[in-house]
C-alpha positions in Angstrom: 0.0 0.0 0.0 1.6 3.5 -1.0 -0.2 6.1 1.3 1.2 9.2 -0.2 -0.1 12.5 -1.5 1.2 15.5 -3.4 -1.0 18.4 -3.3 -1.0 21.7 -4.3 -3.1 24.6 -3.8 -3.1 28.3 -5.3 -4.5 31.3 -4.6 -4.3 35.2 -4.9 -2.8 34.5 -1.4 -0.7 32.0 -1.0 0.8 29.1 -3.5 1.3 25.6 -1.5 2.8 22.6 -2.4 2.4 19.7 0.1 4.2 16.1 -0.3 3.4 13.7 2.4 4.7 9.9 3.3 2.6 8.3 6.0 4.5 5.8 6.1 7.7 7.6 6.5 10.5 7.9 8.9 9.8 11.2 10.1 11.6 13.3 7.4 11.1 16.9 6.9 11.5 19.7 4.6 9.7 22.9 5.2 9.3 26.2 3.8 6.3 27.9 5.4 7.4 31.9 5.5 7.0 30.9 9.4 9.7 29.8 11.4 7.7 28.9 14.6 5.0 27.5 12.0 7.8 25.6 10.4 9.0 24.3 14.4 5.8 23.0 14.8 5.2 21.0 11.8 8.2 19.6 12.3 6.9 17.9 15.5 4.1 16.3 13.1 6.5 14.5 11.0 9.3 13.6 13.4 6.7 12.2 16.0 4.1 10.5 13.6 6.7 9.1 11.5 5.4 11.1 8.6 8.0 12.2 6.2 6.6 15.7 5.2 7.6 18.6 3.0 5.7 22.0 2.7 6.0 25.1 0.2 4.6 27.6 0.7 4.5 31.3 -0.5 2.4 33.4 1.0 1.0 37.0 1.6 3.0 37.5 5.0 3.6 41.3 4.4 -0.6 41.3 5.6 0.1 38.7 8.1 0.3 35.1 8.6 -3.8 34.5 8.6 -3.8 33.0 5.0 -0.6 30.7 5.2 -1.2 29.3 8.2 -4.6 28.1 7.2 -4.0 27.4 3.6 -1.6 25.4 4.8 -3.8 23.7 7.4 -6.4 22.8 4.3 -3.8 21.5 1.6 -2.1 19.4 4.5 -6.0 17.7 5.2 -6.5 17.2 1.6 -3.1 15.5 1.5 -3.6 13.2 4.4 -7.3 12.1 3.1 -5.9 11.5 -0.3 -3.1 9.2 1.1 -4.9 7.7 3.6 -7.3 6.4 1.0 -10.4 4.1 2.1 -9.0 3.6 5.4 -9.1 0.1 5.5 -6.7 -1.8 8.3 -6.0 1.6 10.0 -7.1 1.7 13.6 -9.2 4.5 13.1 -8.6 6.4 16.4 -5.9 7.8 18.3 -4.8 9.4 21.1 -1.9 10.9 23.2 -1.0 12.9 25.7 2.2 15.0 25.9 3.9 17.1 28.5 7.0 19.8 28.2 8.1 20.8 31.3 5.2 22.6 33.4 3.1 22.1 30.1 0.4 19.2 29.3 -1.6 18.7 26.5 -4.3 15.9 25.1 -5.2 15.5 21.7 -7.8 12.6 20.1 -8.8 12.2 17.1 -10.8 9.9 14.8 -10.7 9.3 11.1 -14.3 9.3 11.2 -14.8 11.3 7.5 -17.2 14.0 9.5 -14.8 17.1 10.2 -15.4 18.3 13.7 -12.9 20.6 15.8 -13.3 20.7 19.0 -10.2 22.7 20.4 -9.7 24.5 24.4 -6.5 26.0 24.8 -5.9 29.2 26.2 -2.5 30.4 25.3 -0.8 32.6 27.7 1.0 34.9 25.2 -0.9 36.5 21.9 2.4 35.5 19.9 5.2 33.0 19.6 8.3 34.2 17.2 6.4 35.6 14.4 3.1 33.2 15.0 -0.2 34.3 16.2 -1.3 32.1 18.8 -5.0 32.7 17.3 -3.8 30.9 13.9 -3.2 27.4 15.6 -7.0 27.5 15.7 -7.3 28.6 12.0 -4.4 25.7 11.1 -6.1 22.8 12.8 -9.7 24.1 11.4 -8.8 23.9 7.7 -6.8 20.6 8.7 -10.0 19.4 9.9 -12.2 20.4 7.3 -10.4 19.3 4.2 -8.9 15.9 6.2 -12.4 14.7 7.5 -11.1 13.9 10.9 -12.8 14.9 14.3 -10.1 16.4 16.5 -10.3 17.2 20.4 -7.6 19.6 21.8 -7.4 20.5 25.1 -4.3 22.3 26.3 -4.7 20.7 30.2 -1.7 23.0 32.0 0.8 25.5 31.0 2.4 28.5 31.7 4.6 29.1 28.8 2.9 29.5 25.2 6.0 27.8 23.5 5.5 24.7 25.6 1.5 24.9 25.6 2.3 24.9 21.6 4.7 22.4 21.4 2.4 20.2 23.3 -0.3 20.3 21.3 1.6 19.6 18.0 3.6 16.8 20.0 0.3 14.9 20.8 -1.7 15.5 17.4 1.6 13.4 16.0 1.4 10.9 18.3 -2.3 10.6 17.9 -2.0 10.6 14.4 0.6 8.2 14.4 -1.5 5.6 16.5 -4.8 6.0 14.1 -3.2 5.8 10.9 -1.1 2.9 12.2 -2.4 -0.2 10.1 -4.1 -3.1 12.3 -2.8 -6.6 11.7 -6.3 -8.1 13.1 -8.1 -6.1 10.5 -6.1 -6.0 7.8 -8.6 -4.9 4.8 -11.7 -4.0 6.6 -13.0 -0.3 7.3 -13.1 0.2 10.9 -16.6 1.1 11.1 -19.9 -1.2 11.7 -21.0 1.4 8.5 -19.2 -0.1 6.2 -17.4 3.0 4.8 -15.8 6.2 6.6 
């Protein structure tokens, strides 16, 4: 099974180009205008074992609004094109993830219903040159475009880099555990449906 995707995505805003492995080694090469943005995605592919590279141009002289959700949209698209059917995966996944005084859980289900349901209140407004309002905006078009439901909840934190790193640690690790192919169920779509 090859579960990889290479998507792109233009606009008068931004131009993305998104390559993803799911079943990679945790490889990265990104390019998001961003450099906390590009931190953080980092964490995705180096702790889901997802060998990632992201392009992106965008329209940072307004701000980082449009990249960092254009981004979040062409990264869904590329993780429900490689992810196919979904059969053998084990559907759902979950971690939890601490840094320091920091703690965050993150679930998620590859259900094919987007749902987003997010509570983290970050102690700082900004983090290097990344709006702490944008995570929202990433994970939303992420979401929307990957079919997933996502629960986020930032449990403790003091420092926004940790509270941020947290939450980018454990959507890996979640990811990681639903996309990993089950054994026991090798061909079958996890759900009593018949499809996802």
């Amino acid at each position: 099974m090859n579960r990889t995707a290479d998507v792109t995505r233009q606009t008068a805003e931004t131009n993305i180009r998104v390559v993803v492995n799911l079943d990679g080694t945790g490889q990265s090469k990104l390019s998001t205008g961003i450099g906390f943005l590009d931190h953080m995605i980092d964490q995705i592919a180096r702790h889901g074992l997802i060998d990632l590279e992201i392009k992106c141009d965008g329209d940072l002289h307004i701000d980082g609004h449009h990249t960092v959700e254009d981004i979040g949209i062409t990264l869904g698209r590329a993780f429900a094109q490689a992810v196919g059917d979904k059969k053998g995966i084990r559907r759902y996944g979950h971690a939890y993830v601490p840094l320091d005084e920091a703690l965050s859980r993150v679930v998620v289900d590859f259900s094919g219903r987007p749902s987003l349901h997010m509570d983290v209140t970050f102690t700082s407004g900004m983090i290097g040159a990344l709006d702490t309002q944008l995570i929202y905006e990433f994970f939303q078009g992420f979401v929307n475009h990957a079919l997933v439901t996502l629960h986020i909840d930032n449990l403790k934190g003091a420092n926004a880099h940790h509270q941020c790193e947290t939450i980018f640690k454990a959507f890996a690790r979640a990811l990681r555990a639903a996309l990993e192919l089950d054994p026991r169920s090798a061909g079958v779509i996890p759900s009593t449906k018949g499809s996802l």
